[in-house]
C-alpha positions in Angstrom: 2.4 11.9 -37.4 0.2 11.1 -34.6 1.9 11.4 -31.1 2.4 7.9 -29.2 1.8 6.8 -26.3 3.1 3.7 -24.1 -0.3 2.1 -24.0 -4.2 3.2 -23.5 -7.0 1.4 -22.2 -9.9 2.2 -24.3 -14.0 1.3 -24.5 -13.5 1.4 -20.6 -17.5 0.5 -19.8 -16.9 3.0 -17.1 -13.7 5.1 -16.1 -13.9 6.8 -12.5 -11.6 9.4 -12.3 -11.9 10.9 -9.4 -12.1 14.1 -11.2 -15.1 15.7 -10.7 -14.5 18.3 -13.7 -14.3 15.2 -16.6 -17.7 13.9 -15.4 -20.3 13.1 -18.3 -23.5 13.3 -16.4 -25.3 15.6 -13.9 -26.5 12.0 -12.3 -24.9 13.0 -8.0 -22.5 9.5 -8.0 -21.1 10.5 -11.9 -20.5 14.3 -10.9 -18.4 13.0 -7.5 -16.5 10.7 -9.4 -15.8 12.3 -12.4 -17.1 9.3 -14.3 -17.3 8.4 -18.1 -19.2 6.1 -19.8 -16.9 4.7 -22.9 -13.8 6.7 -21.8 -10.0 6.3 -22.6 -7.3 6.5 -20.5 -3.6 7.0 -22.1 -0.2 6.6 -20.8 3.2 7.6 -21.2 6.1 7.4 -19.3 4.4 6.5 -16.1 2.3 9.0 -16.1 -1.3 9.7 -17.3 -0.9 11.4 -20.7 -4.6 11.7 -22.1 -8.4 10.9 -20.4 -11.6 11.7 -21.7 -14.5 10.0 -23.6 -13.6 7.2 -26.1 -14.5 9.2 -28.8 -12.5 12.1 -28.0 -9.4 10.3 -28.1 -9.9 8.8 -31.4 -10.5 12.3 -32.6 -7.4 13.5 -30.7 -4.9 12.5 -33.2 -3.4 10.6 -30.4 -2.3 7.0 -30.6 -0.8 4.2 -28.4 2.1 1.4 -29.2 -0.1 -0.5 -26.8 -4.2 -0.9 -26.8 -5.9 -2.8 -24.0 -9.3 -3.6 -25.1 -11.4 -1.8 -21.9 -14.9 -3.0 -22.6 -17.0 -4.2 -20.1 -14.3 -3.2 -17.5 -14.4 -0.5 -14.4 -11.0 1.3 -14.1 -10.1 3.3 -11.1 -6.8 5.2 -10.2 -5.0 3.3 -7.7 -6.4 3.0 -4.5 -4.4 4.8 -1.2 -4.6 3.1 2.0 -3.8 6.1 4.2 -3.3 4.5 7.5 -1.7 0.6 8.2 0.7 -0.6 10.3 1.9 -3.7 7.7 5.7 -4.0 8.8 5.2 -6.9 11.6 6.4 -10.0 12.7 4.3 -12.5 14.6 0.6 -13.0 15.1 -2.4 -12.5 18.0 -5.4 -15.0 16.9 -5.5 -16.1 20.4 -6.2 -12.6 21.3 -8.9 -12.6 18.5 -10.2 -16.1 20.5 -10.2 -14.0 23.8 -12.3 -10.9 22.4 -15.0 -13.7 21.4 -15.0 -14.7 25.1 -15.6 -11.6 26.5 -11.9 -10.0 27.1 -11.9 -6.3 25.9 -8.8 -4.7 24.1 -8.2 -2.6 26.7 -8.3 -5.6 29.3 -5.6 -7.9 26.7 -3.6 -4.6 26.6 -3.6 -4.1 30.5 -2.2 -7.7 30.9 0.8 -7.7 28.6 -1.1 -8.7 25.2 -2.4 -5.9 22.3 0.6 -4.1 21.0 2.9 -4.9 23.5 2.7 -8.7 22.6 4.0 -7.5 18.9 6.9 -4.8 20.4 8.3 -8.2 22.0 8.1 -9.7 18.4 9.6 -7.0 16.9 12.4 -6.5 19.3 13.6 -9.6 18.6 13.3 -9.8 14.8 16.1 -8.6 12.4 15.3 -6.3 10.1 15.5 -8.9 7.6 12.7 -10.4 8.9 10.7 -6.9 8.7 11.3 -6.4 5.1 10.7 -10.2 4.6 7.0 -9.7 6.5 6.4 -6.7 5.0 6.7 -7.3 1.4 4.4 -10.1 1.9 2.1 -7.9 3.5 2.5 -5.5 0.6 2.0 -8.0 -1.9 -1.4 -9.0 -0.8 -2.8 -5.4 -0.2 -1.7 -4.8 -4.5 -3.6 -7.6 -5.3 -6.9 -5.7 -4.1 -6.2 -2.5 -5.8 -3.6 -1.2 -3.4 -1.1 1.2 -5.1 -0.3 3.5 -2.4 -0.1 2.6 1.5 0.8 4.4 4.6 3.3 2.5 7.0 3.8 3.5 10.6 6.4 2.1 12.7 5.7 1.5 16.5 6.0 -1.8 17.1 9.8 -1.1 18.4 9.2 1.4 21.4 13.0 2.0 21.8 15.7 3.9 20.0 17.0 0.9 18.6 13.7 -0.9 17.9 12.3 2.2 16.1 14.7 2.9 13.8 15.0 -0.7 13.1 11.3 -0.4 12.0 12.1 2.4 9.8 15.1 1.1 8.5 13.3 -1.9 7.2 10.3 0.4 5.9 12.5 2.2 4.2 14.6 -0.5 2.3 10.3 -1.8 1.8 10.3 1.3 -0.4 12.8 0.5 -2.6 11.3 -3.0 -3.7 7.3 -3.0 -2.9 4.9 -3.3 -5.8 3.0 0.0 -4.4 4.4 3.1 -3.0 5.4 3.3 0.7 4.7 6.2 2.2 7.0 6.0 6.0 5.3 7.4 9.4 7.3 7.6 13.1 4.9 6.3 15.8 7.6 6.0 18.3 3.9 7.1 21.1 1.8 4.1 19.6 1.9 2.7 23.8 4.0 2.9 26.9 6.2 0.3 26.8 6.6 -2.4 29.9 9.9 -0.8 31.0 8.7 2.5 30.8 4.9 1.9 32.6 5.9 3.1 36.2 7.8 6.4 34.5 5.7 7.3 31.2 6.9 10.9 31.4 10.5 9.5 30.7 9.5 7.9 27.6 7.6 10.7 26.6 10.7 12.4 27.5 12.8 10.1 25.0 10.4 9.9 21.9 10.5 14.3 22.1 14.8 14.3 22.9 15.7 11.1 21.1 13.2 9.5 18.7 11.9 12.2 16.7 15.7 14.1 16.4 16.8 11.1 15.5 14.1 9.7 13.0 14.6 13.6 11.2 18.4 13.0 10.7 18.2 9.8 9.2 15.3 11.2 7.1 13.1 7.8 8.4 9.8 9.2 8.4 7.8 12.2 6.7 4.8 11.8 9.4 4.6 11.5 12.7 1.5 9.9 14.6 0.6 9.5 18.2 -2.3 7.5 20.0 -3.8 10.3 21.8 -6.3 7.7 24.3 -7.2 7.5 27.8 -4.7 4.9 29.4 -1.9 5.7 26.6 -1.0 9.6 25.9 -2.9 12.4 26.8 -3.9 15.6 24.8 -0.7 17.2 27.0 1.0 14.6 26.0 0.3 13.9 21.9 0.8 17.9 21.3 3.9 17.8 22.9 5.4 14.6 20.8 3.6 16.3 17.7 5.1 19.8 18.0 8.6 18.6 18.0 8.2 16.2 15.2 6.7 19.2 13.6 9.6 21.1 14.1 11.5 18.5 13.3 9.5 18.9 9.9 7.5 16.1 10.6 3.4 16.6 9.5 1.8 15.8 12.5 -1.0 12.5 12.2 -2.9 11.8 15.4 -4.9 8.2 16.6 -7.9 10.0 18.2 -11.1 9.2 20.0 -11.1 5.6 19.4 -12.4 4.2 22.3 -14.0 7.3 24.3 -13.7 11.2 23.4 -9.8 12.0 24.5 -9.6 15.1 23.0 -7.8 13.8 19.9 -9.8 15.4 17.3 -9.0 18.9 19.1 -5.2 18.3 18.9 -5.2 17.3 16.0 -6.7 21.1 14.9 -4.4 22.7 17.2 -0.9 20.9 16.2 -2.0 21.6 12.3 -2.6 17.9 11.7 -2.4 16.5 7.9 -5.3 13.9 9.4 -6.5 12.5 12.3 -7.8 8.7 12.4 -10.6 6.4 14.5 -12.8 9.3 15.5 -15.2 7.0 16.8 -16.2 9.5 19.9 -15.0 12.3 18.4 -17.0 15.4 19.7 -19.0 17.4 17.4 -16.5 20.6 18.7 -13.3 18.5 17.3 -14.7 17.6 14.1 -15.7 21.3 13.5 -11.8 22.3 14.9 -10.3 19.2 12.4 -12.9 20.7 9.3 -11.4 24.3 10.1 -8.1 23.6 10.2 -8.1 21.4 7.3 -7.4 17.9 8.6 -9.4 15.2 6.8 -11.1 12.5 8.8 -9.6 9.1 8.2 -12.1 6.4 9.6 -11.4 2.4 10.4 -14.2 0.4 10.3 -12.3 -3.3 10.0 -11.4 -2.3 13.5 -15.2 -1.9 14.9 -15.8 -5.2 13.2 -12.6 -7.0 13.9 -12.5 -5.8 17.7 -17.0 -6.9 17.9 -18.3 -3.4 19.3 -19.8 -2.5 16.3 -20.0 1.4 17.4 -18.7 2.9 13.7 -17.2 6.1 13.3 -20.1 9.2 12.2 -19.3 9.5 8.9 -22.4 10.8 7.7 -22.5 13.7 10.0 -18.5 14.3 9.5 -19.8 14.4 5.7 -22.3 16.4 6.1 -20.7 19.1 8.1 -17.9 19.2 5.2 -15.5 17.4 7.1 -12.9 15.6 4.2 -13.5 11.9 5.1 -10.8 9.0 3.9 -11.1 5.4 4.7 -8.1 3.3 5.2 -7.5 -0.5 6.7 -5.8 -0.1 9.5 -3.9 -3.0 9.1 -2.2 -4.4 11.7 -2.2 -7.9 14.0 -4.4 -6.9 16.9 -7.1 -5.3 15.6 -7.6 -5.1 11.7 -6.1 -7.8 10.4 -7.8 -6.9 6.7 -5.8 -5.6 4.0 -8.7 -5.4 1.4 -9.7 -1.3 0.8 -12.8 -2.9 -1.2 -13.7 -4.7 1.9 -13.2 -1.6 3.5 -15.2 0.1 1.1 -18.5 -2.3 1.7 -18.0 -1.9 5.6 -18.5 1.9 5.6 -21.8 1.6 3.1 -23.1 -1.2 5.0 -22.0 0.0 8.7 -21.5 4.2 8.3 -23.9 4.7 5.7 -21.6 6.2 3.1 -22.8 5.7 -0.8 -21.0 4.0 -3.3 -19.6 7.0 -4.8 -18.4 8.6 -1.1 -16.7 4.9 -0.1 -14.8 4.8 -3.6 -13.8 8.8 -3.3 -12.6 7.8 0.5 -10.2 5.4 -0.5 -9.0 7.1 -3.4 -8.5 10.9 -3.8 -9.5 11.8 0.2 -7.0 9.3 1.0 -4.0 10.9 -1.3 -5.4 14.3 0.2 -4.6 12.4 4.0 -1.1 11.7 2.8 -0.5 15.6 1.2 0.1 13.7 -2.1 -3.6 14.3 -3.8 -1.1 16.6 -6.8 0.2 13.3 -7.6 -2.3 10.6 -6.8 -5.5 9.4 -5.7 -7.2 10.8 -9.5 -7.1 10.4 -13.2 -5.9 13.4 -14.4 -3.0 14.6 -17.1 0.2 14.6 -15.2 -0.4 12.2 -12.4 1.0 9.1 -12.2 -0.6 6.4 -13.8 -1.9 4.0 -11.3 -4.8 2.1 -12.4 -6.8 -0.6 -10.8 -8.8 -2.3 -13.3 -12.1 -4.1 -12.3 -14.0 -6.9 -14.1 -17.2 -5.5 -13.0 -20.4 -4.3 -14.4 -20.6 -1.1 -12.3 -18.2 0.7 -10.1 -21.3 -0.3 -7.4 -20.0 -4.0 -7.4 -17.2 -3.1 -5.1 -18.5 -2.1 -2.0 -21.4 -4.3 -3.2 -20.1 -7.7 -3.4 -18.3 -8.1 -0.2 -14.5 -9.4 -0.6 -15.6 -10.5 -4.4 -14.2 -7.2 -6.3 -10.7 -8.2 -6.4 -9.5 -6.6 -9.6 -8.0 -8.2 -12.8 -4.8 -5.9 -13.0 -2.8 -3.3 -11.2 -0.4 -0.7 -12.5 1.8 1.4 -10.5 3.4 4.4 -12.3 2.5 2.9 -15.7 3.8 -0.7 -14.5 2.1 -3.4 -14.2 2.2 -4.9 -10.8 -0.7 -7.5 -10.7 -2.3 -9.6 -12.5 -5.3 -11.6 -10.7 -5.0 -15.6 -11.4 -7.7 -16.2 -13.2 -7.7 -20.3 -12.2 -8.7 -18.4 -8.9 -11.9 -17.7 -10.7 -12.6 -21.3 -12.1 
């Protein structure tokens, strides 16, 4: 009797794995994707339960209750978007409008606007109205491939407001097509009753927030935005120690806007990741690539906030610095939820192949979110999230800007999405 599985996809025209062990050609692209031409992936009990060349399944002895005809399709795992900020309330277009006339972000943030404008929001929304926003938010990031995202809080900047954040993400968890993974950024900006005595908030996020945040088990990472005019070096090592020892993996904002120092604390704190990274020195990035931090960059911010100065990802790559790509999602400054968007940005605008872009957003991201034993790859054990193109080439995706949405998206063997193909008429 043949063993059975739930369901397989088979005479996938091309299967990207992510692993680069199950590759079928010495061509650079195939060996960093793991790819297979004609390949099989199986599933059972939400997990991956059998990959490999067509042919080698039939030969297996293995069958499925299920068969979904794969030809002509690209399937990926699941993609990870390992840094967003997608539990909001409220909107800032007519910040957008004044970045078109000239205003910087730094200038809208100095007046009242940029995050502050969406702690107000926040502050006064229930946490009924998180979950509500968020889900939506969630929704529309699975329908581009989305199976994993990261979710910071920091739109609260109070006890109160922060937990309510993380209440909400939490409760998120429990009901979102993709998996939520929760991070405490209780230092995402001094808030406007705080800006004539920052050291006292700095003072509550280390005594309050994070001791807090660990009891109720809120958050598995904590992130700061280490920048000039928000938290210094001093500052962001500080917060991140004691959410560290609050067992807390330390994430850091760095060097977005001019070098800060981020990328140094990041390699001094024992950061999982640091993000941005625009001015990151050359010393920093050698610090993050020796203590094992992997570079998560941003470009929808670049583009979204029109400076067009993108993050050096091909030096980071070539120095053999791990580099993710992630949305940044959020209403000030990245309002783009697409990780194939994402994708085309960092070819286009960093210079990163095909092959790099789709590893970036894939198994570098699960590696930025300590959960690459789980996700991120196609692999026996794994879970079984899929993202299954209607493609000719894996290529298409960061090729065909905002046109590689895919036809359907399983989570842990579920299926999650299914693109409307009227859409497509």
């Amino acid at each position: 009797m043949p063993v059975t599985c739930d369901f397989s996809i088979e005479n996938v025209h091309q299967l990207v794995t992510c692993e680069p062990d199950l590759a079928a050609s010495d061509d650079d692209a195939a060996r960093l994707l793991g790819l297979i031409d004609q390949g099989c992936v199986a599933v059972t009990e939400g997990r991956v339960a059998w990959v490999g060349a067509q042919r080698d399944f039939v030969a297996s002895g293995l069958a499925a209750r299920r068969r979904i005809d794969g030809s002509g399709l690209v399937v990926l795992p699941g993609l990870v978007d390992a840094h967003t900020h997608a539990v909001f309330v409220g909107s800032r277009e007519r910040e957008y409008e004044m970045r078109l006339k000239g205003k910087t972000y730094m200038e809208i943030a100095a007046s009242g606007g940029g995050i502050r404008s969406t702690v107000r929001a926040v502050r006064e929304a229930s946490e009924d109205d998180l979950v509500e926003a968020g889900l939506k938010n969630f929704r529309a990031m699975v329908a581009w491939g989305t199976t994993t995202v990261e979710v910071k809080s920091g739109y609260g900047l109070s006890l109160e407001a922060e937990l309510k954040m993380l209440r909400a993400i939490k409760r998120l968890a429990a009901v979102a097509p993709a998996e939520i993974v929760p991070t405490f950024l209780g230092a995402h900006e001094v808030p406007d009753d705080y800006l004539d005595r920052r050291g006292d908030y700095v003072d509550l996020v280390v005594e309050e927030m994070i001791p807090a945040v660990a009891e109720g088990k809120l958050a598995e990472f904590c992130d700061v935005f280490c920048e000039r005019g928000v938290f210094s070096p001093a500052e962001s090592e500080r917060i991140l120690l004691a959410a560290k020892a609050h067992g807390m993996r330390p994430k850091i904002h760095a060097d977005e806007f001019v070098p800060s120092g981020g990328a140094e604390v990041a390699a001094r704190v024992g950061a999982i990741s640091a993000e941005h990274l625009v001015h990151a020195s050359p010393e920093g990035l050698r610090a993050m690539r020796a203590a094992g931090a992997v570079g998560v960059l941003l470009p929808g911010v670049a583009l979204s906030l029109g400076n067009l100065t993108f993050a050096p990802a091909r030096d980071m790559l070539a120095m053999g610095l791990d580099v993710a790509l992630a949305t940044d999602f959020n209403p000030g400054s990245s309002m783009v939820h697409a990780l194939p968007v994402v994708a085309s940005l960092a070819c286009s605008c960093m210079k990163m192949t095909p092959a790099e872009a789709i590893l970036a957003i894939t198994r570098t991201a699960a590696k930025a979110l300590d959960r690459e034993r789980t996700i991120g790859s196609l692999a026996r054990g794994k879970q079984a999230d899929l993202a299954v193109f209607d493609i000719p080439d894996f290529r298409h995706i960061p090729y065909h800007l905002a046109g590689a949405a895919p036809k359907m998206v399983i989570k842990s063997g579920r299926l999650v999405h299914v693109r409307d193909t009227k859409e497509d008429a």
